[in-house]
Structures are given as structure tokens and as C-alpha cells.
N, C-alpha and C positions, 0 to 999 in steps of 0.2 A: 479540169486538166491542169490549168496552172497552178492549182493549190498543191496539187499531187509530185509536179517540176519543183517547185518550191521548195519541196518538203524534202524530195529525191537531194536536192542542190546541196541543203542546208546538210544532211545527215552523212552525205558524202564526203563531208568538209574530213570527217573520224576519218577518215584513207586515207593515211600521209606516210610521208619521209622523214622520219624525224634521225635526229644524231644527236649522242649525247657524249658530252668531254670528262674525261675523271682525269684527276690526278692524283697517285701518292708517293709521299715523301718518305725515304730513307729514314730507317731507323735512327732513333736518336745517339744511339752509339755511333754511327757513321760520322756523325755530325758535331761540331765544334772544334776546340785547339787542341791539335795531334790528332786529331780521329782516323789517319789515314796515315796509320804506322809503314813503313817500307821495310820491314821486318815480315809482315805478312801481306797473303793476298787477301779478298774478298769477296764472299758469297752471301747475295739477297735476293732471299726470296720475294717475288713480289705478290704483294695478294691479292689476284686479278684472276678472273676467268672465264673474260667475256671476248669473242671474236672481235678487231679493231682493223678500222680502215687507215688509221694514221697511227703513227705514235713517236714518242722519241725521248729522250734522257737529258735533261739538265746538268749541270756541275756547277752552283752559283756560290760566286766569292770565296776560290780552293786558294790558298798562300802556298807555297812552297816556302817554308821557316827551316831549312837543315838540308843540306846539299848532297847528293849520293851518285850510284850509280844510276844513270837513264835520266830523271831529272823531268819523270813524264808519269801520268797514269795512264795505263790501258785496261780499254770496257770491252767486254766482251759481252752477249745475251745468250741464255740458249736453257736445254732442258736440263734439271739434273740429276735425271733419272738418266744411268749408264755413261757415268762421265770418267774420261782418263784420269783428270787429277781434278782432287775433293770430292771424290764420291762417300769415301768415310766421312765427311763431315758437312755434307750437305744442312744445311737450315732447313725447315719445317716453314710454310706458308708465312709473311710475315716477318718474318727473322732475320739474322745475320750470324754468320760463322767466320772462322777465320782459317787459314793453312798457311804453316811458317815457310815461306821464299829466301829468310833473310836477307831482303833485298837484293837477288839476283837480277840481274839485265834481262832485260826482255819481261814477256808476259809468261807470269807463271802458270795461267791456265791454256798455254797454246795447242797443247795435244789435243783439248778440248775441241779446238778448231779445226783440226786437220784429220788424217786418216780418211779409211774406207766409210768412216761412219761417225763423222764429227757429229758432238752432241750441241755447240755451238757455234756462233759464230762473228768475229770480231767487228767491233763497230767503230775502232781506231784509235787514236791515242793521240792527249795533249801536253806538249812539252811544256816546258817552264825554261826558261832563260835567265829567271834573276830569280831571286830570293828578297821574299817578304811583301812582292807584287802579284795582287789580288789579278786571279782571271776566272773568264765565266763563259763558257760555251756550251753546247747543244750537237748533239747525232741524232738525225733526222732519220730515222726508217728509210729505207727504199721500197723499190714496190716488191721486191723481192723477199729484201728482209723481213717483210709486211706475212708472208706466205709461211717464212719458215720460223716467227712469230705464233703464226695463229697454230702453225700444227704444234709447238712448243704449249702451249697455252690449251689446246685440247689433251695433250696428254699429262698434266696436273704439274707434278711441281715444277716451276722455271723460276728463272729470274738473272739476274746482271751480275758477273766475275771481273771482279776490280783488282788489278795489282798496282799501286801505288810503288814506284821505285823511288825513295825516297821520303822524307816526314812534310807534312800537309795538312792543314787545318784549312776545315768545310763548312761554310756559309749554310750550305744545303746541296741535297739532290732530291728531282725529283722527276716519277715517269707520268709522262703524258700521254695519254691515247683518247678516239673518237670510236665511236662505236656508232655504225647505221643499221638500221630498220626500215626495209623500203616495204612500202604499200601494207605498212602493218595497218589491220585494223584496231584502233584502240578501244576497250570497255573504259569510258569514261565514267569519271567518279560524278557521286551525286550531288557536288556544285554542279559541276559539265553540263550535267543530264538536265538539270533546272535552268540552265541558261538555256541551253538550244529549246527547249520545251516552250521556255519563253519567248526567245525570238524566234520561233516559228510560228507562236501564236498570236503574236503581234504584226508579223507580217501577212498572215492570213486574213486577219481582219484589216488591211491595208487593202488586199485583192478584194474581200469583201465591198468594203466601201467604194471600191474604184469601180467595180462589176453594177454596184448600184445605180451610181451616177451616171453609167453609162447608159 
């Protein structure tokens, strides 16, 4: 009976919770001196397509190098499939497009956000105060934005609408998200399988020799 508890114990261990973290980085266009012309806005698609319990967007080491109207970039996430402005030039999984604002005030994808039937949703915007001083921040999901995420994410193409007001050289961006599996049972691979085989047949003869002695 306790070799059988043992054995139950050991094989049970496969029934977990596991999460696992990805991240990826903006296109390399996005990225380096000027990459964040105020001339245009911003569409990336991101290439993900797995349900997430966290997630959030980086913006590390943005300058503001050339002074304009706003003096801010605004992010926005969402689907975009059926979107007000940049539907013609939507990016392909992966990618980036662009749509000319010539830096207008405000967020050029706003329509996006709004109406009967926004296709996105804004996740806010960071100003600049001076020129040529490096900043670095993060929009953390809600639990909300978490929902209207995941259903962006099931229906295929999504990703993040950038309008930089103003010229802006980028460090990096990059999306983070957690992904859970609860009480998955895992097919472990054939290290796995040779380890548990082995420490359960080493423990076995553990009970063995103990049941002896006794």
C-alpha cells in the first residue's frame, strides 16, 4: 500500500500550475535615432496568440531630440480588424506600418477608442518636458484591459497604435505578458520520464528495505 501512495505522490507531482513569461520587442524600425517620427502614427502588430493573465508595454530610453505640438507619445492597444483610422494600412502579424498625422495634437488613433464599437483602447500617454532627456516607463494592464486583451488576441490580428507628437529616438519597446495553465497535466519528455522512473525506484527499495528491517 505504501509503495502504491508513493508511487500515486510521486506521478502527481505532473498536475501543476505552471506560467510562463514572453516577451517581444518592437520592430527594429521602431527603434533607434528618429525612429519615432511626429509626422506619423504607429501600428504593431504584435506576434502573440496566446491567452495572458498579466501583461504590459515598456518604452526604454525614448529622447525627445526636436520639440513639436504635444510633446508626448500616446499608446493605445486593440484589434485591427475594423478599425476607424488605419484600417488601409494595417501591418500583418510582426510588423509595422505607419499613417501620416503630420503631427497633429492629440492621439491620431482616437476614434479607434471611442464610438458604439471601439476597436481599441487607450493605455495613456507620456509627456516630455525637456529635450534631449532620456525617459523610461511602463502601462501595466488592468484587470480589465486584461479581458478586452484576451478577446483582441482571439480574434487574430491586434497590436499597439503609437502616435508620437513630436521627433523621438527609442532605446527599445517591449510587450510583456504571463500566460497560466492551471492543473494542466503535462506529457513529460523522456529526461522527465527517466528521472521520476528513477526516483520512484529508488524510493521503493527505500520502503523495501525499511519493511525488511521491520
Amino acid at each position: 500500500m505504501k509503495k502504491l501512495i508513493l508511487a500515486g505522490i510521486l506521478f502527481g507531482a505532473l498536475d501543476f500550475a505552471q506560467a510562463d513569461s514572453f516577451t517581444i520587442n518592437a520592430p527594429s524600425g521602431m527603434i533607434g535615432t528618429g525612429a519615432l517620427n511626429g509626422t506619423y502614427a504607429y501600428l504593431w502588430s504584435v506576434p502573440f496568440n496566446q491567452q495572458v493573465t498579466s501583461a504590459s508595454i515598456t518604452f526604454n530610453n525614448v529622447t525627445e531630440t526636436l520639440a513639436g505640438s504635444g510633446n508626448n507619445i500616446s499608446v493605445d492597444v486593440g484589434s485591427f480588424i475594423g478599425m476607424a483610422v488605419g484600417q488601409s494600412s494595417a501591418p500583418t502579424s510582426g510588423h509595422y506600418s505607419t499613417i501620416t498625422d503630420n503631427d497633429a495634437l492629440g492621439d491620431a488613433f482616437h476614434a479607434n477608442t471611442t464610438g458604439l464599437h471601439p476597436t481599441a483602447i487607450n493605455l495613456g500617454s507620456e509627456t516630455f518636458a525637456h529635450l534631449n532627456v532620456a525617459q523610461t516607463w511602463t502601462f501595466t494592464f488592468s484587470a480589465l484591459q486584461i479581458l478586452a486583451l484576451n478577446s483582441d488576441i482571439a480574434a487574430g490580428n491586434w497590436g499597439f497604435e503609437i502616435d508620437p507628437d513630436c521627433h523621438f529616438t527609442v532605446g527599445g519597446i517591449t510587450f510583456s505578458a504571463t500566460t497560466s495553465q492551471v492543473n494542466r497535466v503535462a506529457v513529460p519528455d523522456q529526461t522527465t520520464t527517466a528521472g521520476l522512473l528513477g526516483l520512484t525506484f529508488f524510493a521503493l527499495l527505500a520502503f523495501r528495505r525499511r519493511l525488511c528491517l521491520n
